[in-house]
C-alpha positions as CSV (number, residue, x, y, z in Angstrom):
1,X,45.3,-44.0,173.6
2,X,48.8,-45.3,172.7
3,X,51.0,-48.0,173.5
4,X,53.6,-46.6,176.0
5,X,56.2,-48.6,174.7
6,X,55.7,-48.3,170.7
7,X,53.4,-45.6,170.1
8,X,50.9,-47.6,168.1
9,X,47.0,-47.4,169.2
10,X,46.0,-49.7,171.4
11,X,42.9,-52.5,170.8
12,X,39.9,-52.0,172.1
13,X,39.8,-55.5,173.4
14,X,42.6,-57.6,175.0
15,X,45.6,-56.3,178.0
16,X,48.6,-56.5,175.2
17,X,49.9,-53.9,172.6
18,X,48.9,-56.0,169.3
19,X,51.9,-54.5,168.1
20,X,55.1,-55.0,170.2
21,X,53.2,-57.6,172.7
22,X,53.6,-55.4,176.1
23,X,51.1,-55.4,178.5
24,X,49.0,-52.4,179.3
25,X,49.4,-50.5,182.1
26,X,46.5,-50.0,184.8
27,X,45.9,-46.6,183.5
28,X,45.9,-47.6,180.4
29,X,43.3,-50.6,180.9
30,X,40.6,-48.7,182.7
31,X,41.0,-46.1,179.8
32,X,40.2,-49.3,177.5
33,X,37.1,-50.4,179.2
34,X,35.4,-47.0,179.7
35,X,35.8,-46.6,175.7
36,X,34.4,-50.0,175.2
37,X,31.2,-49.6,176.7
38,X,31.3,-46.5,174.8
39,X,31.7,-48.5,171.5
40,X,34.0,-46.6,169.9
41,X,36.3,-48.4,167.6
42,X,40.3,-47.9,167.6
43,X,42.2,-47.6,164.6
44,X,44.2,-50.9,165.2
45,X,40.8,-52.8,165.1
46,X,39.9,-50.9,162.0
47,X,43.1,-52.0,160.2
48,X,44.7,-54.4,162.0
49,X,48.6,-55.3,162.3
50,X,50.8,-53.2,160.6
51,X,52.6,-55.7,158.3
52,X,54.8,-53.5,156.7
53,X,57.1,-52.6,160.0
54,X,56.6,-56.2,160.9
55,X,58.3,-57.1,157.2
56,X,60.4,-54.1,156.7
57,X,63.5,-55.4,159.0
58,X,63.6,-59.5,158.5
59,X,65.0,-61.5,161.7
60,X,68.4,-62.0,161.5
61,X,69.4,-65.3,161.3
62,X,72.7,-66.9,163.3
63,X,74.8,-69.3,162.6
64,X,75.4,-70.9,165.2
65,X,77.9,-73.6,163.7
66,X,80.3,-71.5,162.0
67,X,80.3,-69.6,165.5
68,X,81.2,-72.7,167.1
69,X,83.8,-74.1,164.8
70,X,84.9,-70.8,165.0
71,X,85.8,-70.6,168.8
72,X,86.9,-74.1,168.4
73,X,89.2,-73.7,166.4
74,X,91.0,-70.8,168.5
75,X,91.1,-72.7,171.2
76,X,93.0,-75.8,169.8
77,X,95.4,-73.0,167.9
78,X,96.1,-71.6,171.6
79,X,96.4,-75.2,173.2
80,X,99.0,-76.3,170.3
81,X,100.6,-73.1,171.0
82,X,101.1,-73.1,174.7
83,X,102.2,-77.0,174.5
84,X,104.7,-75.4,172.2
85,X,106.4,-72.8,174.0
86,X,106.2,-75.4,177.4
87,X,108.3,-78.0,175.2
88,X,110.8,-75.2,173.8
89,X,111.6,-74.2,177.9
């Protein structure tokens, strides 16, 4: 049996995809625990996490302070500039 949210097989042991994290659904649980006292092993268990879609797409990282400064600095450019046209009327 698959995940329903990924795709990848499901463990033989445990309520959560050991792929994407999401929890089985009732259907899928009682599936889980007639194959377990059937002992019959699931791929995942065999071979584990796959590491390679884990590594293939690094988190992207933010920056935060650049963002900030950023938006900052608009902000100040639009007070200066509304002080500006108040003093010209």
């Amino acid at each position: 049996m698959n995940c329903h949210k990924c795709g990848k097989p499901l463990p033989s042991e445990g309520y959560t995809c050991k792929f994407c994290g999401t929890m089985m659904t009732p259907s899928q649980i009682a599936y889980q625990n007639r194959q377990v006292k059937k002992d019959i092993t699931l791929l995942s268990d065999q071979y584990g996490v796959d590491k390679k879609s884990i590594y293939e797409n690094p988190p992207v990282k933010e920056n935060k302070l650049k963002g900030l400064i950023f938006i900052v600095g608009i902000l100040l450019f639009l007070i200066i500039l509304v002080i500006i046209v108040t003093q010209i009327k």
